[in-house]
C-alpha positions in Angstrom: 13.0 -18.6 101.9 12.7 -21.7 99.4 10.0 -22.1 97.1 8.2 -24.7 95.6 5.8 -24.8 92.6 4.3 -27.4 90.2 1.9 -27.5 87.3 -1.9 -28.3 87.3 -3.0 -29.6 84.0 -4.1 -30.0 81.4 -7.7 -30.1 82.8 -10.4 -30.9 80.0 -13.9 -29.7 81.3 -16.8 -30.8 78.7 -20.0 -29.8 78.8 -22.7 -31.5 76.7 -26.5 -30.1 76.1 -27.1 -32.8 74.0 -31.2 -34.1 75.2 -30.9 -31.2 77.8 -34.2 -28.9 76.8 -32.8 -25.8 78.0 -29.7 -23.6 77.8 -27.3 -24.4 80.0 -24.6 -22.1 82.3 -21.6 -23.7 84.7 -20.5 -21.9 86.6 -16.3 -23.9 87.5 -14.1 -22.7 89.6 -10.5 -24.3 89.9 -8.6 -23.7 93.4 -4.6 -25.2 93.6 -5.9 -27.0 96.7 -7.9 -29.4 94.4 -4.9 -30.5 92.4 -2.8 -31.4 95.7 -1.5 -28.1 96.3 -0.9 -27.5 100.3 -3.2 -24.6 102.1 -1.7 -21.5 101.6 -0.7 -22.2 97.6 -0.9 -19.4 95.2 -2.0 -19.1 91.2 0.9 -17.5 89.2 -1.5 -15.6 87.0 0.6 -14.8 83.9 1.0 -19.1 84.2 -2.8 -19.7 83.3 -3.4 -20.9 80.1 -6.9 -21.3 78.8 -8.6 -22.9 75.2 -11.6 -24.1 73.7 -13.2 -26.1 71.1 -16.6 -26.1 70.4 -17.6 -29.5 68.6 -20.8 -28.6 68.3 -23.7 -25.8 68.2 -23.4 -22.8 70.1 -21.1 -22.8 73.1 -18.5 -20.5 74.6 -16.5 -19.7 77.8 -17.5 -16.1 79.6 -16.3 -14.1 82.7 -13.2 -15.7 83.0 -11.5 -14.0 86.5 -8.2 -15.5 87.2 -6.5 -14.1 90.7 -4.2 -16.2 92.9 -6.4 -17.9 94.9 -8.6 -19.4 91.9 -9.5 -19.1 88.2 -13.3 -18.7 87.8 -15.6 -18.7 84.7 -18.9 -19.9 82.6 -19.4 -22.4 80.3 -22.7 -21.9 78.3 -24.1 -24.6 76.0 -27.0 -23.9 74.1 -29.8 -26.4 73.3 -31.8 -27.1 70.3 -33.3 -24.9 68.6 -35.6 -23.4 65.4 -36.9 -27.2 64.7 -37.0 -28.6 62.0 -34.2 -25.9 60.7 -32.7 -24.8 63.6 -28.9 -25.3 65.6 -27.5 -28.9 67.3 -27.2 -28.7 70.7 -23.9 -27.3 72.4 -21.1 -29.4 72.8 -17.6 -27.5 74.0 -14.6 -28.7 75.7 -12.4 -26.3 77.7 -8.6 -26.9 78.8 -7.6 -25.4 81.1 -3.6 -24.9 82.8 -2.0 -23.6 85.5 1.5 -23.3 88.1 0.8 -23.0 92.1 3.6 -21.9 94.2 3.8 -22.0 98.0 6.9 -20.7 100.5 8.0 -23.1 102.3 
């Protein structure tokens, strides 16, 4: 049976706490079926790529799941703190890549 595949990506995700008073958590999920994939279409796992690059404050990526039906994880941004001495606000931006494949 044939196969077809593409890739998804690169998908940029930022998240900004900048004049947000509290710490912030996103959860994201990303499904193939957002990206034009047809119902039934698969994650190749060992496809996913993933980075980061925090710009500013604290920030970070956590409980990253990847299976084939999605790839799952948290983005947390923290906000000010410690005034007048304290940390910036968080300010992160996460790429994210992947390949879906469906039988056809």
């Amino acid at each position: 049976m044939p196969f077809r595949s593409e890739s998804v990506g690169p998908i940029v995700y930022e998240q900004n706490n900048s004049g947000v008073v509290t710490d912030t958590t996103t959860p994201i999920e990303y499904r193939p079926e957002q990206f034009g994939a047809p119902d039934g279409a698969q994650i190749i796992p060992g496809s996913v790529s993933q980075s980061y690059e925090v710009s500013r404050g604290i920030a970070y990526v956590q409980n990253v799941r990847i299976t084939q039906a999605n790839i799952t994880f948290d983005v947390y941004t923290s906000a000010a703190g410690g005034f007048p001495f304290g940390h910036h606000s968080g300010l992160i931006a996460v790429t994210t890549s992947f390949v879906w494949f469906v039988e056809d």
